[in-house]
C-alpha positions in Angstrom: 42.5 105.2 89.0 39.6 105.6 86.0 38.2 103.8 83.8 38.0 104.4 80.1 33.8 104.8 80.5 35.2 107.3 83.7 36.8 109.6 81.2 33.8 109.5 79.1 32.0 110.7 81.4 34.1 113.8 83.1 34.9 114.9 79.3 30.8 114.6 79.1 30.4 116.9 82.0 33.4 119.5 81.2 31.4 119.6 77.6 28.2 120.4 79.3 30.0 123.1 81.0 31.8 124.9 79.0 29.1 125.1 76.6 27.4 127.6 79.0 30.3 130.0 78.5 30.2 132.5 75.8 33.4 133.0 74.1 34.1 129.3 73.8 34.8 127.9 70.6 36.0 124.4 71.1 37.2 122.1 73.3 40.8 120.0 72.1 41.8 116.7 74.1 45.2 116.5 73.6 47.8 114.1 75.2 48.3 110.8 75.3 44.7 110.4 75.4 43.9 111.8 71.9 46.3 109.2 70.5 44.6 106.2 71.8 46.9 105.7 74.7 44.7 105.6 77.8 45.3 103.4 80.7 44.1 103.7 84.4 46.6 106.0 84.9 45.9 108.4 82.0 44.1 112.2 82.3 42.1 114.7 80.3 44.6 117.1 78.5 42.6 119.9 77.4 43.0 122.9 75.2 40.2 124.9 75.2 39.5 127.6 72.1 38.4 130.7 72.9 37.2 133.6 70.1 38.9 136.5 72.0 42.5 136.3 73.6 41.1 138.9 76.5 38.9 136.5 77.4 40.8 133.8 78.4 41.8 135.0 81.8 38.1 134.8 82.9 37.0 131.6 81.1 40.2 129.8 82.6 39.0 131.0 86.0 35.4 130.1 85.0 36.0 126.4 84.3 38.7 125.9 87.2 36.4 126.8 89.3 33.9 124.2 87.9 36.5 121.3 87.9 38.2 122.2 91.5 34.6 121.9 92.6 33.6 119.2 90.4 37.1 116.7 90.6 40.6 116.3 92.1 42.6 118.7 89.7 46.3 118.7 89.2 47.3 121.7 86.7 50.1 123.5 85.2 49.8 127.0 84.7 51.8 127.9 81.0 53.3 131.4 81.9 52.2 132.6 78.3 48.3 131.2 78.1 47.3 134.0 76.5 49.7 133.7 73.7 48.9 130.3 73.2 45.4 130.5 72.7 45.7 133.7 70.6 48.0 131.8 68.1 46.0 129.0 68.2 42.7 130.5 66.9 44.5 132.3 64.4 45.7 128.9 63.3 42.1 126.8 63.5 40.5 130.5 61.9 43.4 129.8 59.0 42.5 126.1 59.0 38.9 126.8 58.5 38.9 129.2 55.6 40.7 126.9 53.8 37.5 124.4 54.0 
């Protein structure tokens, strides 16, 4: 079970990580999480943008392999990943122009 200052510091270290990956744009905590709810049972749902679909193949492999070494890692594997991060940058790039 974590702690809310736990969290803190995982997110911390997943930021510090993936910020050593080109192609990254932006890291998304989703979930209960990013609504407030967090109790000691609560985890780190996160959606990670990336600038080019092809890409995402080798940065999911490049930050699983940083949190299976890191932490205890329970995942789900979405059958069409790279579909959801393609439609999601078009979405934030559509966002963003509109700033």
């Amino acid at each position: 079970m974590y702690q809310h200052e736990d969290r803190i510091k995982v997110m911390s270290e997943i930021e510090n990580f993936t910020r050593s990956i080109n192609g990254i744009q932006g890291l998304l905590l989703v979930g209960s999480g990013s609504t407030g709810f967090r109790d000691q049972y609560s985890d780190l749902d996160l959606l990670v943008v990336v600038e080019n679909p092809e890409n995402v193949v080798d940065i999911n492999e490049q930050i699983r392999g940083f949190l299976q070494s890191r932490f205890c890692v329970l995942k789900r594997k979405y059958t069409s990943m790279k579909r959801i991060f393609s439609l999601l940058v078009s979405f934030l790039k559509t966002i963003l122009s509109w700033i």
